[in-house]
Kinemage of the C-alpha trace (Angstrom):
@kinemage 1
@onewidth
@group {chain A} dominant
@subgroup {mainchain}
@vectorlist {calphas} color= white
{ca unk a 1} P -4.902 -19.032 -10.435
{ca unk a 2} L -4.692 -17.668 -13.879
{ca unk a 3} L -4.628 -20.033 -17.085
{ca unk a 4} L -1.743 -20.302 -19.655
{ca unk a 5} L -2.004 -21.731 -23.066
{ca unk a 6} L 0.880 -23.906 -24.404
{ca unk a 7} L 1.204 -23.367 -28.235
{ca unk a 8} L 2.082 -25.445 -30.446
{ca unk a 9} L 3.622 -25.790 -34.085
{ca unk a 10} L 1.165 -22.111 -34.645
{ca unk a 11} L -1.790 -24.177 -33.027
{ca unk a 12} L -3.191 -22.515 -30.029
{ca unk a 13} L -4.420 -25.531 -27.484
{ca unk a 14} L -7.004 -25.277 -24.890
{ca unk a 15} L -6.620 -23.182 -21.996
{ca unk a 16} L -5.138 -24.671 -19.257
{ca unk a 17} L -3.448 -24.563 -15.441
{ca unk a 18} L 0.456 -24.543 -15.622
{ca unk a 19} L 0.026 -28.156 -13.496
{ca unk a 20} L -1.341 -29.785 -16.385
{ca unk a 21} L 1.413 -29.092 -17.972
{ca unk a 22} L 3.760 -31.248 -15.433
{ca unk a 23} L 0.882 -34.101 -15.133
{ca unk a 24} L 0.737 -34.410 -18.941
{ca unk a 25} L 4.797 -34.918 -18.594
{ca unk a 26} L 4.030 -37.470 -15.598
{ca unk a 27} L 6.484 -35.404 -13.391
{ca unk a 28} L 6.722 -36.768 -9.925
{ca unk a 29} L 9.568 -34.539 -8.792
{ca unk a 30} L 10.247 -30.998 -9.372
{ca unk a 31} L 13.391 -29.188 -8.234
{ca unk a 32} L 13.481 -25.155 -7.910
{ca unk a 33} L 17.140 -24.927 -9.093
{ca unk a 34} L 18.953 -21.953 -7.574
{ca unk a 35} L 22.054 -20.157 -8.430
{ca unk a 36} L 23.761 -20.890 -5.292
{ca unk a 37} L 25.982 -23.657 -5.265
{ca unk a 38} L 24.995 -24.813 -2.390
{ca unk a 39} L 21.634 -25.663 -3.046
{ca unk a 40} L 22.884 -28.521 -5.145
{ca unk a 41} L 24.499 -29.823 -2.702
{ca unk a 42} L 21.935 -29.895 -0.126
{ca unk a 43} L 19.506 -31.610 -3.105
{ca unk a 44} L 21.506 -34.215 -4.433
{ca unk a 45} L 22.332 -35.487 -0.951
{ca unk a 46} L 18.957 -36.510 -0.200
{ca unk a 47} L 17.623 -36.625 -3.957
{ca unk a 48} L 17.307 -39.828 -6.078
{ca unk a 49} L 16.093 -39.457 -9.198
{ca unk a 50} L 14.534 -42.818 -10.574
{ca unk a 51} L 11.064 -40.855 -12.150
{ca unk a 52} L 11.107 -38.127 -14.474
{ca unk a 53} L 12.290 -34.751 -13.010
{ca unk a 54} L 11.714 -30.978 -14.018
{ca unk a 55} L 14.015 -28.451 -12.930
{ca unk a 56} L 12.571 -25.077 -12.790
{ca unk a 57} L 15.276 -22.079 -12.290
{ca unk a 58} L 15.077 -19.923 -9.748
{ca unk a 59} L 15.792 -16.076 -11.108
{ca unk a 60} L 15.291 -14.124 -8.097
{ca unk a 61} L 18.979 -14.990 -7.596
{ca unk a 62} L 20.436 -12.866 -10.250
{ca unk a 63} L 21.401 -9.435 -10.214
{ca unk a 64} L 19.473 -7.295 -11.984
{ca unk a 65} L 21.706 -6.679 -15.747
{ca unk a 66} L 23.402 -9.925 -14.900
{ca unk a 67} L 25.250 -11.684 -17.742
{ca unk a 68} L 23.309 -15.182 -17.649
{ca unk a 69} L 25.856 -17.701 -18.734
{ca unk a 70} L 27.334 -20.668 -16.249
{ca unk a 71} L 25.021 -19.428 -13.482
{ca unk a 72} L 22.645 -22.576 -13.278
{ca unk a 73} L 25.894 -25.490 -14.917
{ca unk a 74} L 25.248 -27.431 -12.199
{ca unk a 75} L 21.754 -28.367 -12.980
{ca unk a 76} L 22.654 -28.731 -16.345
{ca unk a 77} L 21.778 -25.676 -18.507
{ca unk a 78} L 24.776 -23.386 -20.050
{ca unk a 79} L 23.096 -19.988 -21.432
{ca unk a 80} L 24.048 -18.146 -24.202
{ca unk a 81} L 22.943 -14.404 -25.573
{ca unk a 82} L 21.431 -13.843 -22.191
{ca unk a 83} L 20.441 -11.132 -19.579
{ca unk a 84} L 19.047 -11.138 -16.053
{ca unk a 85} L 16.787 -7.582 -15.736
{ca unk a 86} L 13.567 -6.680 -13.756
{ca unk a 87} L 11.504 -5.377 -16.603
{ca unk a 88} L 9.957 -1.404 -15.458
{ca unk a 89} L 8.393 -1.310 -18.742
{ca unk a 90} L 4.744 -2.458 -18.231
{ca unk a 91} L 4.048 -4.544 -20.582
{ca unk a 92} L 6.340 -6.961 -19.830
{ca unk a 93} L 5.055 -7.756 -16.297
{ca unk a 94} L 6.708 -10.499 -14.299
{ca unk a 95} L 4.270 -13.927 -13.870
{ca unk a 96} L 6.624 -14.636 -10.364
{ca unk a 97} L 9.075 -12.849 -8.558
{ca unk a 98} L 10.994 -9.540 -9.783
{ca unk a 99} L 13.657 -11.232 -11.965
{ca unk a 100} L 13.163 -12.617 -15.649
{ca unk a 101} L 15.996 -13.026 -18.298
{ca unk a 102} L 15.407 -11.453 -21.822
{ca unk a 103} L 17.864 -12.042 -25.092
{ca unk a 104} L 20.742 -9.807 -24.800
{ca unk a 105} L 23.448 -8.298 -26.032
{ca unk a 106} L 21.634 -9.401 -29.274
{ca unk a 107} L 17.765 -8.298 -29.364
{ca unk a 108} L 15.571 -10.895 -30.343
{ca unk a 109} L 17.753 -14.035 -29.052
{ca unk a 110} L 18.159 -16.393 -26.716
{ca unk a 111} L 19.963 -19.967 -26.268
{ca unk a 112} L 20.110 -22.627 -23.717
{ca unk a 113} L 22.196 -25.571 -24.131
{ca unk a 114} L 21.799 -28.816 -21.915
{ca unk a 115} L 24.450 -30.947 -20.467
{ca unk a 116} L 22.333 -33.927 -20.918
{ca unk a 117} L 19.630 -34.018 -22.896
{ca unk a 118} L 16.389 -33.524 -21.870
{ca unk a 119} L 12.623 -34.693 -22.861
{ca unk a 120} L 11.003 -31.483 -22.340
{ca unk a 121} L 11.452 -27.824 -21.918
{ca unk a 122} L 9.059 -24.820 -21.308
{ca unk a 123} L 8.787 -21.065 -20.595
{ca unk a 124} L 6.350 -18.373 -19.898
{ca unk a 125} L 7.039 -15.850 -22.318
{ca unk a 126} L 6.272 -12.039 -23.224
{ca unk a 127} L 7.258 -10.864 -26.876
{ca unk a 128} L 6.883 -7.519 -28.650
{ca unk a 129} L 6.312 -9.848 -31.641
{ca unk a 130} L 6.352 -13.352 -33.211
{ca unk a 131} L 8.484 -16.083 -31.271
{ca unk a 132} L 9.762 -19.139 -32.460
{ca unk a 133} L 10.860 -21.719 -29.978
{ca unk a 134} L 13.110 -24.382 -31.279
{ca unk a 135} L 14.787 -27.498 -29.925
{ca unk a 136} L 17.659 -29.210 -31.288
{ca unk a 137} L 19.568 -32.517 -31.306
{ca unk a 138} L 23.320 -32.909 -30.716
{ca unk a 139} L 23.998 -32.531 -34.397
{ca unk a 140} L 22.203 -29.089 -34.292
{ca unk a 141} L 19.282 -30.987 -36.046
{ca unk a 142} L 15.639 -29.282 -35.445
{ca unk a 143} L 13.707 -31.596 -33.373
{ca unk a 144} L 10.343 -29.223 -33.336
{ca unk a 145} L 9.256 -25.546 -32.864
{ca unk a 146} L 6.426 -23.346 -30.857
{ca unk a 147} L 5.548 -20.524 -31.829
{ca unk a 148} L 4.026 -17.225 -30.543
{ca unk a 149} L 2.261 -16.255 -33.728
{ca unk a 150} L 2.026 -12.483 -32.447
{ca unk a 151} L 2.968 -10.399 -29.833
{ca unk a 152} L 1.633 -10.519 -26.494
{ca unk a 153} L 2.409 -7.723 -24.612
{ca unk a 154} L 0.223 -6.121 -21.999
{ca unk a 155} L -2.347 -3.599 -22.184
{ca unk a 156} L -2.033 -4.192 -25.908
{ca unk a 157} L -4.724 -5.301 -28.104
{ca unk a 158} L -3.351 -8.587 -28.489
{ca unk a 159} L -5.749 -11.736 -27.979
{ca unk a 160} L -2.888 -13.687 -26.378
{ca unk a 161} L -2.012 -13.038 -22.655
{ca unk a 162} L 1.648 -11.649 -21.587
{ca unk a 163} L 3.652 -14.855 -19.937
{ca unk a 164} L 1.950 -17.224 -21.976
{ca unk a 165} L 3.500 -20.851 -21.651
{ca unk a 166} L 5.468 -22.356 -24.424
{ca unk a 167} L 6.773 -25.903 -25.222
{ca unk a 168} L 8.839 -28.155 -26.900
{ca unk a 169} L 9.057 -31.656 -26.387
{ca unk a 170} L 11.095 -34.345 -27.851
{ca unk a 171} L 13.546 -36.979 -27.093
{ca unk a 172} L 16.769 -35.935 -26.822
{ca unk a 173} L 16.961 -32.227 -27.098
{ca unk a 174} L 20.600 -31.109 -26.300
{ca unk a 175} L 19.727 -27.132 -27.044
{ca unk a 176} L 16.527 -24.866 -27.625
{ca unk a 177} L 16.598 -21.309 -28.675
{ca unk a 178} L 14.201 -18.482 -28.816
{ca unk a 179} L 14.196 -15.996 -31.694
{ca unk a 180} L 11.815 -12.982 -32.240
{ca unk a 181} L 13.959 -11.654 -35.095
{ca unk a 182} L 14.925 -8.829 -33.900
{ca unk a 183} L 11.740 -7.632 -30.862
{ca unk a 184} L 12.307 -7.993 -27.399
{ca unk a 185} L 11.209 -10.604 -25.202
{ca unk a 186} L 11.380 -12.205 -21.651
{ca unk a 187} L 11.115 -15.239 -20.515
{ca unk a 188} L 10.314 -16.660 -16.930
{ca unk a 189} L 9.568 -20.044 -15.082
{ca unk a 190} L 12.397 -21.524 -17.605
{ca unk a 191} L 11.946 -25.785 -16.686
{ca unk a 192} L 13.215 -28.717 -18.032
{ca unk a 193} L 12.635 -32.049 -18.112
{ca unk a 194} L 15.042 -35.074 -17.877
């Protein structure tokens, strides 16, 4: 399995498995959240949720140059500024799957706002240049930031791996957004935390 790093406030950490990740969070449950309606159905029915829980989308749903909006409402994420593609370039390669979503019709951006406010959220992400990752409060206050200090694409001479995992975590955060003023980006195994 390969490692990730998780940066930080322009920290790098330690190397580490993405399962660490979900320990550190003391996740007990996680749910692959499809685009299907159905799906949530079929969950909830036999699904109580008394520990914390991570969602973790499922892309591989999406249409390739799907508008990602209202797709994944019903587990509580509204996206905004967002584009379902299956990258051919290669140095975006996928970590999982065909499908990622990348900031679009407006390069460089991406927003996700939460029905309910979560304690955690985190991404593997590939940039052509220096990300920020912010999460916000209801007010639109900044809660904290990640941040890809440099691109990471592949077969570049970058010292950071493509897909590398980023996080934010705080109490309430009711919206992040990720901002590479102006590059391109994608972003895959989007979870969050309740």
């Amino acid at each position: 399995m390969g490692k990730q790093a998780t940066l930080q406030s322009d920290q790098v950490s330690r190397l580490e498995p993405d399962t660490s990740i979900l320990e550190q969070f003391d996740v007990q449950n996680q749910i692959i959240a499809s685009a299907r309606r159905s799906q949530l159905e079929e969950v909830t029915e036999s699904f109580i949720v008394d520990v914390p829980t991570c969602i973790c989308l499922n892309l591989e749903d999406l249409k390739c140059f799907e508008v990602v909006e209202r797709q994944y409402e019903q587990w509580g994420v509204i996206f905004q500024n967002s584009l379902a593609i299956q990258p051919s370039n290669p140095a975006f390669p996928i970590k999982l799957g065909s499908t990622v979503l990348m900031g679009s019709p407006k390069s460089g951006f991406l927003e996700a706002k939460f029905l309910h406010p979560v304690n955690w959220v985190s991404a593997c992400v590939t940039s052509s240049q220096r990300l920020v990752l912010s999460a916000y409060d209801r007010d639109r206050q900044l809660l904290c930031q990640t941040i890809l200090p440099s691109a990471n694409l592949a077969n570049s001479d970058s010292s950071l791996s493509p897909n590398i995992l980023l996080s934010v975590a705080a109490q309430n955060i009711h919206s992040i957004t990720f901002c590479a003023f102006d590059g391109q980006f994608t972003i895959d195994e989007f979870r969050f935390c309740l």
